[in-house]
PAROVEX-550286 format. One record per atom (N, C-alpha, C): residue number from 0; atom name; x, z, y. Coordinates in Angstrom, 1 decimal. Each point is the difference from the previous one (the first is absolute). Layout:
# residues N
[NUM, 'CA', [X, Z, Y]]
...
This chain:
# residues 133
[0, 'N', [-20.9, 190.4, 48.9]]
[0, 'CA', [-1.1, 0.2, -0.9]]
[0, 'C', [0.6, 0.5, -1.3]]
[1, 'N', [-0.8, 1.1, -0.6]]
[1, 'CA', [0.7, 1.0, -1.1]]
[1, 'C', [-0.2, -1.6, -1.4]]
[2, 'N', [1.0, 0.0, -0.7]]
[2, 'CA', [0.0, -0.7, -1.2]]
[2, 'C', [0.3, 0.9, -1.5]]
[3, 'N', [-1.0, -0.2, -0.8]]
[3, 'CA', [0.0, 0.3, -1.3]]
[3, 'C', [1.0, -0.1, -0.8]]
[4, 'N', [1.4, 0.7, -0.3]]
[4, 'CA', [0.9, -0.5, -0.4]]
[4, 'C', [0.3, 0.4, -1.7]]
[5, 'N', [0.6, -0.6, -0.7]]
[5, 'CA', [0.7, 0.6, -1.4]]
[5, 'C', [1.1, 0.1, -0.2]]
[6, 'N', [0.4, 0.8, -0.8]]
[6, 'CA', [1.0, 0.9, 0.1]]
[6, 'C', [0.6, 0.3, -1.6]]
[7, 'N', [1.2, 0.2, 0.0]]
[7, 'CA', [0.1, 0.6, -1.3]]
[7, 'C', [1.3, 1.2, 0.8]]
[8, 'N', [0.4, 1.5, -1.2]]
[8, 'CA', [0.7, 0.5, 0.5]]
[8, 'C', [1.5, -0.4, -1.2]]
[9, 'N', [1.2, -0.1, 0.4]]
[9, 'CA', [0.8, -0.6, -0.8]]
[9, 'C', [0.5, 1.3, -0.9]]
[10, 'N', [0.5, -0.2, -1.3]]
[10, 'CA', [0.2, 1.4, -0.3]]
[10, 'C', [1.3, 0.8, 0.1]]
[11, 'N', [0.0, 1.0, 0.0]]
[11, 'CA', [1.1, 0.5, 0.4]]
[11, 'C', [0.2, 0.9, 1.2]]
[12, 'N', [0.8, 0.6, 0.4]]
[12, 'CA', [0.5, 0.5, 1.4]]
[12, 'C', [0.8, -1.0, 0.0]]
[13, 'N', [0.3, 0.2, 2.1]]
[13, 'CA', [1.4, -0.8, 0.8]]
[13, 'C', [-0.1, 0.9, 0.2]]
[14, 'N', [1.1, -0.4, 1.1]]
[14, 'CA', [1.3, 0.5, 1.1]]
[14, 'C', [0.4, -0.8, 1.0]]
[15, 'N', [0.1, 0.6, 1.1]]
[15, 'CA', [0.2, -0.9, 0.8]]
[15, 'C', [1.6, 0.9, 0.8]]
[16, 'N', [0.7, -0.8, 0.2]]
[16, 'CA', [0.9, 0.6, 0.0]]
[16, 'C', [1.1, -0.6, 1.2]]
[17, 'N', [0.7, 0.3, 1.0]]
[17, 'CA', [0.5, -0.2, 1.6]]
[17, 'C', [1.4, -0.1, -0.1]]
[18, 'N', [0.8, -1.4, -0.4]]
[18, 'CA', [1.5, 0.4, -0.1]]
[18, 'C', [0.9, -0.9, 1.6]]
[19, 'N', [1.1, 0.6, -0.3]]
[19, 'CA', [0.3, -0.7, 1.5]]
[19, 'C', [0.0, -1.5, -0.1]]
[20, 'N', [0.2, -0.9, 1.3]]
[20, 'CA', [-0.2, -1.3, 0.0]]
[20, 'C', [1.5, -0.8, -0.7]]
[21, 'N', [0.5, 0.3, -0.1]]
[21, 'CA', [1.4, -0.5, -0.6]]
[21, 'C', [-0.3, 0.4, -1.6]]
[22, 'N', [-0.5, 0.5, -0.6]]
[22, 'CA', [-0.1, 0.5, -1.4]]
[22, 'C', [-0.2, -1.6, -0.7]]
[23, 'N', [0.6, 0.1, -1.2]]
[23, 'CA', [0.3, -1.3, -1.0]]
[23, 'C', [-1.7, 0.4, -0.8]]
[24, 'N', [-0.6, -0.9, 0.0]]
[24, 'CA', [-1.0, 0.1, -1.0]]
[24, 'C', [0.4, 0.7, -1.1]]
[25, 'N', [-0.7, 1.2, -0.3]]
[25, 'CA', [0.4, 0.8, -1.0]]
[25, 'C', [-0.7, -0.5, -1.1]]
[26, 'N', [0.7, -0.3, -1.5]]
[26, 'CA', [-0.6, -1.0, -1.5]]
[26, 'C', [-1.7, 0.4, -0.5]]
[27, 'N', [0.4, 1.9, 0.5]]
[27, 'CA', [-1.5, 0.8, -0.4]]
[27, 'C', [-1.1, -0.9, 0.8]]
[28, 'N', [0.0, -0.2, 1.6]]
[28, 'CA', [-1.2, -0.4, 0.2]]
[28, 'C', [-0.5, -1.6, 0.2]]
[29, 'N', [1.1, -0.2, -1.1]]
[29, 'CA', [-0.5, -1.6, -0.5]]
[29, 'C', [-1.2, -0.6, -1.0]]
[30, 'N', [-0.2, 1.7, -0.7]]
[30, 'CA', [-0.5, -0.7, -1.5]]
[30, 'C', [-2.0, 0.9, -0.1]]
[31, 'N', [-0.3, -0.3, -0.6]]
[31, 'CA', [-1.1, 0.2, -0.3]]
[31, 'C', [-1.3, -0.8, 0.8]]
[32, 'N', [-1.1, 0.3, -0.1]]
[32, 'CA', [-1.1, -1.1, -0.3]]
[32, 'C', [-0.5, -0.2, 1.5]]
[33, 'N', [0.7, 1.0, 1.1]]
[33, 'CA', [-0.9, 0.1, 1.4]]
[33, 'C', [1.6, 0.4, 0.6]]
[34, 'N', [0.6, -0.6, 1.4]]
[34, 'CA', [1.2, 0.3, 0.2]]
[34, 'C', [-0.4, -0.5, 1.3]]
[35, 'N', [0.5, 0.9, 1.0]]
[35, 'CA', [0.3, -0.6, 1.3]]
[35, 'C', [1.0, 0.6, 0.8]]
[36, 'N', [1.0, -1.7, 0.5]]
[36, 'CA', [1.3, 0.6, 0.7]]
[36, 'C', [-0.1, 0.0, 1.2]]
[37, 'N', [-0.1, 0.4, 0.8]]
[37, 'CA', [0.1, -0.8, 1.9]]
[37, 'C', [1.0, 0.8, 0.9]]
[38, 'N', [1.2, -1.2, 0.4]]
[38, 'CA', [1.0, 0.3, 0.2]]
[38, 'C', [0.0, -0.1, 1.9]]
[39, 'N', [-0.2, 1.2, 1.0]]
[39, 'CA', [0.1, -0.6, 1.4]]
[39, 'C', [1.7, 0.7, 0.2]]
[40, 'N', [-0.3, -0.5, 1.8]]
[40, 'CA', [1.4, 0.9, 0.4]]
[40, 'C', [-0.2, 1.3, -0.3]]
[41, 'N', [-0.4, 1.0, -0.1]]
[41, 'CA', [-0.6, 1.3, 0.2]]
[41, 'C', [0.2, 0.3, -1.6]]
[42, 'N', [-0.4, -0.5, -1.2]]
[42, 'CA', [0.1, 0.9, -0.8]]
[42, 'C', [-0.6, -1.4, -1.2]]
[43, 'N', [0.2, 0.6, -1.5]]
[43, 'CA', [0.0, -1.0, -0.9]]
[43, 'C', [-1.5, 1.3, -0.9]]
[44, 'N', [-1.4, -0.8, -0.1]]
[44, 'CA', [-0.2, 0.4, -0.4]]
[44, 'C', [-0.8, -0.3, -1.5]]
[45, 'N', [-0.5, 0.8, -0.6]]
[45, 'CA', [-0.1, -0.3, -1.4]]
[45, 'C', [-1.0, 0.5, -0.5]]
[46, 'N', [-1.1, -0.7, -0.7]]
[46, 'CA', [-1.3, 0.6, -1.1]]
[46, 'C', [0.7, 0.0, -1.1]]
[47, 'N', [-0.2, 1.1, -0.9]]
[47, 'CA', [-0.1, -0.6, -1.6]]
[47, 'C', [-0.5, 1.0, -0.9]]
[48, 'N', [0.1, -0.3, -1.4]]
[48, 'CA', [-0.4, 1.1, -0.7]]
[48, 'C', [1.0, 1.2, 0.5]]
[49, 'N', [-0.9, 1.1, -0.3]]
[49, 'CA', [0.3, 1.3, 0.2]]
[49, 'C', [1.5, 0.2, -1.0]]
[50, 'N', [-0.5, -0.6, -1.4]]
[50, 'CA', [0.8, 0.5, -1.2]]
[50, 'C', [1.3, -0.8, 0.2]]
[51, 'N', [0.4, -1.1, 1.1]]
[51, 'CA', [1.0, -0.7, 0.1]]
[51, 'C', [0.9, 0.7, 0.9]]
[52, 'N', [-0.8, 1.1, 0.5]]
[52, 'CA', [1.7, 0.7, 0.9]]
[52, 'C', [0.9, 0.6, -0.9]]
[53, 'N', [1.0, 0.0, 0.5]]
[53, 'CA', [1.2, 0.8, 0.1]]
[53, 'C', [-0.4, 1.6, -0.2]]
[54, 'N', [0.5, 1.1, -0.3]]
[54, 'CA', [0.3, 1.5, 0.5]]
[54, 'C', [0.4, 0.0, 0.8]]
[55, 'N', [0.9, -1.1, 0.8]]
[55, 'CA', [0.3, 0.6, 1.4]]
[55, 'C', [-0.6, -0.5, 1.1]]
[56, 'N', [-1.1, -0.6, -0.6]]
[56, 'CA', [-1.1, -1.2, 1.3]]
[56, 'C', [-1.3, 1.0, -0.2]]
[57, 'N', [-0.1, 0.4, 0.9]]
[57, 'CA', [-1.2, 1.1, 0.5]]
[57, 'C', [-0.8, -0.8, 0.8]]
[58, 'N', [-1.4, -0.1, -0.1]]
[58, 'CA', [-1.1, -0.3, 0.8]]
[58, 'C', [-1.3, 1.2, 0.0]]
[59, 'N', [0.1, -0.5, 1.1]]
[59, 'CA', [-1.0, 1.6, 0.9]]
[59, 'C', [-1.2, 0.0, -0.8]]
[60, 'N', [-0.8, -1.2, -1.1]]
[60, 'CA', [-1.3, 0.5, -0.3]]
[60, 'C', [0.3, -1.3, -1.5]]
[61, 'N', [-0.8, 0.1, -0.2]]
[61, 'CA', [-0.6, -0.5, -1.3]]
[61, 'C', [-1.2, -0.9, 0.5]]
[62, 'N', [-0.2, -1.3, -0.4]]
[62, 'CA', [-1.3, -0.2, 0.6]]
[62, 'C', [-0.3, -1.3, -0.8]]
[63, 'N', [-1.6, -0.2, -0.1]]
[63, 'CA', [-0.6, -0.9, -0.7]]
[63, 'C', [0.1, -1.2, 1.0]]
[64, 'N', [-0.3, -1.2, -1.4]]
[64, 'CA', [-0.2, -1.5, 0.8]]
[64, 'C', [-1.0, -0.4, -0.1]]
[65, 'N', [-0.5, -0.3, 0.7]]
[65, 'CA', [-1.4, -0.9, 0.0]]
[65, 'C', [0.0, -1.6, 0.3]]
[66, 'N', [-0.5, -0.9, -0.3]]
[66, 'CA', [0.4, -1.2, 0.0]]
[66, 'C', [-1.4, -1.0, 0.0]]
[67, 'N', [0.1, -0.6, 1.5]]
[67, 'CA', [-1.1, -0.4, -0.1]]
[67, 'C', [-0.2, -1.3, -0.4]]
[68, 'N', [-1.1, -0.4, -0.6]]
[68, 'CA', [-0.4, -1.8, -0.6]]
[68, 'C', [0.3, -0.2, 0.6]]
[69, 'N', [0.3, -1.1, 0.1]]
[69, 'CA', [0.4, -1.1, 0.9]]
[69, 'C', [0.5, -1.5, -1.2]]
[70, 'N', [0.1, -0.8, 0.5]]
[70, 'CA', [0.9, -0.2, 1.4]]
[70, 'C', [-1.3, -0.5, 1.2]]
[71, 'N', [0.7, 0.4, 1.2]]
[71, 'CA', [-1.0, -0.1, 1.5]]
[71, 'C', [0.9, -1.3, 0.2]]
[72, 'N', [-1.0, -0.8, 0.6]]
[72, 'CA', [1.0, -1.3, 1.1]]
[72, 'C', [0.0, 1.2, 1.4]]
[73, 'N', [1.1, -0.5, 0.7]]
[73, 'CA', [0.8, 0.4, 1.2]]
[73, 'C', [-1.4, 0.3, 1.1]]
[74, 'N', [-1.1, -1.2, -0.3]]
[74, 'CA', [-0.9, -0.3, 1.0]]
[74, 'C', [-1.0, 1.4, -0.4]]
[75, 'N', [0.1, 1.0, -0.7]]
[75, 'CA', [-1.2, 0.9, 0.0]]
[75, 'C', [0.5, 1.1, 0.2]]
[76, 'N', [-0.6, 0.8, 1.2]]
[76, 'CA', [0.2, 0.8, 0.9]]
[76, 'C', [-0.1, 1.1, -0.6]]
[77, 'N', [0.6, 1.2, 0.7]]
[77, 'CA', [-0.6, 1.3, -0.2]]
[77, 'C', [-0.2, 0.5, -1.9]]
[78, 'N', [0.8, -0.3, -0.7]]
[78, 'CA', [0.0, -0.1, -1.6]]
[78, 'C', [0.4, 1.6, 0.0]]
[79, 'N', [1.3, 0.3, 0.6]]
[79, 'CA', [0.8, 1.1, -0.1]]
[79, 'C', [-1.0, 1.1, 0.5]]
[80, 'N', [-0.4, -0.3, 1.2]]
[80, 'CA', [-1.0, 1.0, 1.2]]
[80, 'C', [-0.5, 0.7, -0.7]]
[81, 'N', [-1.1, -1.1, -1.1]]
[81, 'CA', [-0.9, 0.8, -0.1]]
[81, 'C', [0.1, 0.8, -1.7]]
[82, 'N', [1.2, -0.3, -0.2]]
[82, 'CA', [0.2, 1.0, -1.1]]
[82, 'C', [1.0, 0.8, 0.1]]
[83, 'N', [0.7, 0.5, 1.2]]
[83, 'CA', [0.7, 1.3, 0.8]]
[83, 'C', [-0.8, 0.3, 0.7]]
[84, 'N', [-1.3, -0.4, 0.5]]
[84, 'CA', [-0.6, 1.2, 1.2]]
[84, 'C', [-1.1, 0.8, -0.3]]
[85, 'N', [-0.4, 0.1, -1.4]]
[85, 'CA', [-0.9, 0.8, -0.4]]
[85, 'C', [1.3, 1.5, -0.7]]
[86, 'N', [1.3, -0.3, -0.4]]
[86, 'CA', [1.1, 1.0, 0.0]]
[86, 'C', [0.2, 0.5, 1.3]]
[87, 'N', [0.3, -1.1, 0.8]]
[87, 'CA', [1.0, 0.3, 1.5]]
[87, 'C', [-1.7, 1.3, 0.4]]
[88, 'N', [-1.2, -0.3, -0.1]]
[88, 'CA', [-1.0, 0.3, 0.4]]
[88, 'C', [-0.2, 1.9, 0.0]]
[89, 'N', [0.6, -0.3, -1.6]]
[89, 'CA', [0.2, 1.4, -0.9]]
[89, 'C', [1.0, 1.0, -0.1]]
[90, 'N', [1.2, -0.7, 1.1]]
[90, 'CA', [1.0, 0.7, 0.1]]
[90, 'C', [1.1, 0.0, -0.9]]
[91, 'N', [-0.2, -1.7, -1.2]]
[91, 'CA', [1.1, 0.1, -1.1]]
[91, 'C', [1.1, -1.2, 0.3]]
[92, 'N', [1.4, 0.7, 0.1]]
[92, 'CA', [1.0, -1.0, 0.1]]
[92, 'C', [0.3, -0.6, -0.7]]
[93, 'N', [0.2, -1.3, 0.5]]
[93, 'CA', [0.1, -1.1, -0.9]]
[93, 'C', [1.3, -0.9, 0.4]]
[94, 'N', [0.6, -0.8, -0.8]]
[94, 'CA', [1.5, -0.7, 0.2]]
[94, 'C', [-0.5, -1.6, -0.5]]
[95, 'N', [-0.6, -0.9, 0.8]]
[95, 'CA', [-0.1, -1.1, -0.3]]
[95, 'C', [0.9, -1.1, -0.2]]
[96, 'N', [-0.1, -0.5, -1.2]]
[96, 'CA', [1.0, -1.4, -0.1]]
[96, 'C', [-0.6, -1.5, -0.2]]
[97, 'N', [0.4, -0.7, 1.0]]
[97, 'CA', [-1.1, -1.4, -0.1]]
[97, 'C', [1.4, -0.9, -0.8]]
[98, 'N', [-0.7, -1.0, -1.2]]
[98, 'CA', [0.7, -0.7, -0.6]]
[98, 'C', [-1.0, -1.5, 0.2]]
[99, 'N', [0.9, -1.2, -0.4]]
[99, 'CA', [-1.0, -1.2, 0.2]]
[99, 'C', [-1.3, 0.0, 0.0]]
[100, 'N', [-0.4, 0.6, -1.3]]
[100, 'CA', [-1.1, -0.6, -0.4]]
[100, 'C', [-1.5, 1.2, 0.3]]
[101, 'N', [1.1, 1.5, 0.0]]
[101, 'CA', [-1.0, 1.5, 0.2]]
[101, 'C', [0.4, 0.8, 0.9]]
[102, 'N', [-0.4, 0.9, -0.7]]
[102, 'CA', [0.6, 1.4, 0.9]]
[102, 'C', [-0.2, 1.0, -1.5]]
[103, 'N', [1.1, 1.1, 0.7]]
[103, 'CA', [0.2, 1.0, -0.8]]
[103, 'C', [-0.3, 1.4, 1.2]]
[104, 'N', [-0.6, 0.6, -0.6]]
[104, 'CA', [0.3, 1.5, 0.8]]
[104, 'C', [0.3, 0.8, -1.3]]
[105, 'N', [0.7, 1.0, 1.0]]
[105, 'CA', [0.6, 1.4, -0.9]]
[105, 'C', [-0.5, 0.9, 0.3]]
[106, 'N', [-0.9, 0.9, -0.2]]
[106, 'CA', [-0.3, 1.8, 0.4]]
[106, 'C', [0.6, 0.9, -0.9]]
[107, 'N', [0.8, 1.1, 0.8]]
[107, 'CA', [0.4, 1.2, -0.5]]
[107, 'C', [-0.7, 0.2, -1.4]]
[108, 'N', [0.6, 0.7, -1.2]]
[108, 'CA', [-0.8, 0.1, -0.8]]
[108, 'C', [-0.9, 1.1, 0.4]]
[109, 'N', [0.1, 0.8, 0.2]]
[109, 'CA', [-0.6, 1.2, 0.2]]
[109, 'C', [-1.7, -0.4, 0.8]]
[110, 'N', [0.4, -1.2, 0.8]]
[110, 'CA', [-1.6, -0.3, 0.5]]
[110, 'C', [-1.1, -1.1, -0.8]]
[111, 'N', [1.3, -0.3, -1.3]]
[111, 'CA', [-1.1, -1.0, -0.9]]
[111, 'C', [-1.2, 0.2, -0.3]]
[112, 'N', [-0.7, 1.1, -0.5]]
[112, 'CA', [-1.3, 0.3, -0.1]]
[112, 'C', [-1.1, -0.3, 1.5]]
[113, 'N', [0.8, 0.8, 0.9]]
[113, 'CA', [-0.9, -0.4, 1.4]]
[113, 'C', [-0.6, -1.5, 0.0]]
[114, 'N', [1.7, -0.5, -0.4]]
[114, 'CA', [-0.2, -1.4, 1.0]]
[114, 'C', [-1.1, -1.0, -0.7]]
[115, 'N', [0.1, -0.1, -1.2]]
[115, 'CA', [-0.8, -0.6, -1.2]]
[115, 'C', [-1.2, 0.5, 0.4]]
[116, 'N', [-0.5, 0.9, 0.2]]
[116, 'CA', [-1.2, 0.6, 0.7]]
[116, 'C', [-0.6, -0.8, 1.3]]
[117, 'N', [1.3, -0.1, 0.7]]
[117, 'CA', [-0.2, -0.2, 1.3]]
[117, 'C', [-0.2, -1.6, 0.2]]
[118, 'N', [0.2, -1.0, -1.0]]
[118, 'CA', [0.2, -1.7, 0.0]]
[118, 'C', [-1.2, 0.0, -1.0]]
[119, 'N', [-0.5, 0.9, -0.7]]
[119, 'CA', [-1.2, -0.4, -0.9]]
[119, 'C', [-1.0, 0.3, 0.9]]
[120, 'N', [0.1, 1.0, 1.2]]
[120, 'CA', [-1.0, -0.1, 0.7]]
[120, 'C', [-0.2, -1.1, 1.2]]
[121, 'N', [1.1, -0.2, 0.2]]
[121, 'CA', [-0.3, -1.5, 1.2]]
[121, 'C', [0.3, -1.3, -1.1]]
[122, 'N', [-0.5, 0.4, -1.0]]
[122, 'CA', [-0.4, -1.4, -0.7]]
[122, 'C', [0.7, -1.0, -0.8]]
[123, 'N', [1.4, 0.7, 0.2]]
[123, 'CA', [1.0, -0.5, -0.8]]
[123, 'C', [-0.2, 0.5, -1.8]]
[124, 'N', [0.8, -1.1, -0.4]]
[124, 'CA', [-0.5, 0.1, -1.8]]
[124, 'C', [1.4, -0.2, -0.3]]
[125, 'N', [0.5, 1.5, -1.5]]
[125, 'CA', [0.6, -0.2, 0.0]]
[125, 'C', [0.1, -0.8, -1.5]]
[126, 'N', [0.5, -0.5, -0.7]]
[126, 'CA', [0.4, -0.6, -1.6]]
[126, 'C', [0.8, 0.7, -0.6]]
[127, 'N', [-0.5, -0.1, -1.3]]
[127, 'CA', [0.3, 1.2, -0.6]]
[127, 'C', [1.0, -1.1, -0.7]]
[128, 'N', [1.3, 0.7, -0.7]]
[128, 'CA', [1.1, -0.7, -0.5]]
[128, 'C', [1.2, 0.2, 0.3]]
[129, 'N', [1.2, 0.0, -0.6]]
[129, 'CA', [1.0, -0.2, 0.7]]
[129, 'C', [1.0, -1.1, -0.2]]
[130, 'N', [-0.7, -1.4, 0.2]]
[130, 'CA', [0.5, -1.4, 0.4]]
[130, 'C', [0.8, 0.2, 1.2]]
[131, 'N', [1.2, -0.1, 0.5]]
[131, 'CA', [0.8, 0.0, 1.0]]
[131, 'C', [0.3, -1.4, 0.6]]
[132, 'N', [-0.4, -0.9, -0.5]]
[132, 'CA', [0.1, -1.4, 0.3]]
[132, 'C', [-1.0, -0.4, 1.6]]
């Protein structure tokens, strides 16, 4: 069942960026207000601000965060679904990150305009602000 969700977009550009699995946490993508590390066998990967890379840390796009209210208890279904499948619907990629309490998605910048389009039309609201909390 589709759910009415809110949203704020965080400000800034990220990066999301693919280093090998053995890589030492690098100090850059420790800091700023939205950070995500996830370390598997396969590869160490990383969100962060855009403005925290390196010159020699290259990421293939630029892309906004979106961040949804929350916090959800565990028990409510389908949170994520229904605010990726009016994108996934439209043909916009998206990089989701689930944390305790939300979820974060990231779209390409280049599809920001669509996508805001495309979640105000299946009923999503976004908040205007840039509270990152």
């Amino acid at each position: 069942m589709p759910q009415n969700l809110k949203f704020r977009q965080l400000p800034g550009l990220y990066a999301i960026v693919r280093l090998a699995p053995n890589t030492p946490v690098p100090a850059w993508a420790t800091t700023g207000d939205f950070t995500s590390i996830t370390r598997t066998a396969d590869e160490l990967s990383i969100v962060c601000s855009a403005e925290n890379l390196p010159a020699n840390v290259k990421s293939q796009h630029n892309w906004i965060c979106l961040k949804l209210e929350g916090p959800f208890p565990f028990s409510q279904t389908g949170v994520l679904l229904s605010f990726i499948e009016p994108l996934s619907n439209n043909g916009v990629p998206i990089f989701a990150i689930s944390t305790y309490d939300t979820d974060h998605v990231l779209v390409q910048e280049e599809f920001a305009g669509a996508t805001l389009q495309f979640l105000d039309k299946a009923g999503h609201t976004l908040i205007a602000g840039d509270d990152a909390s």
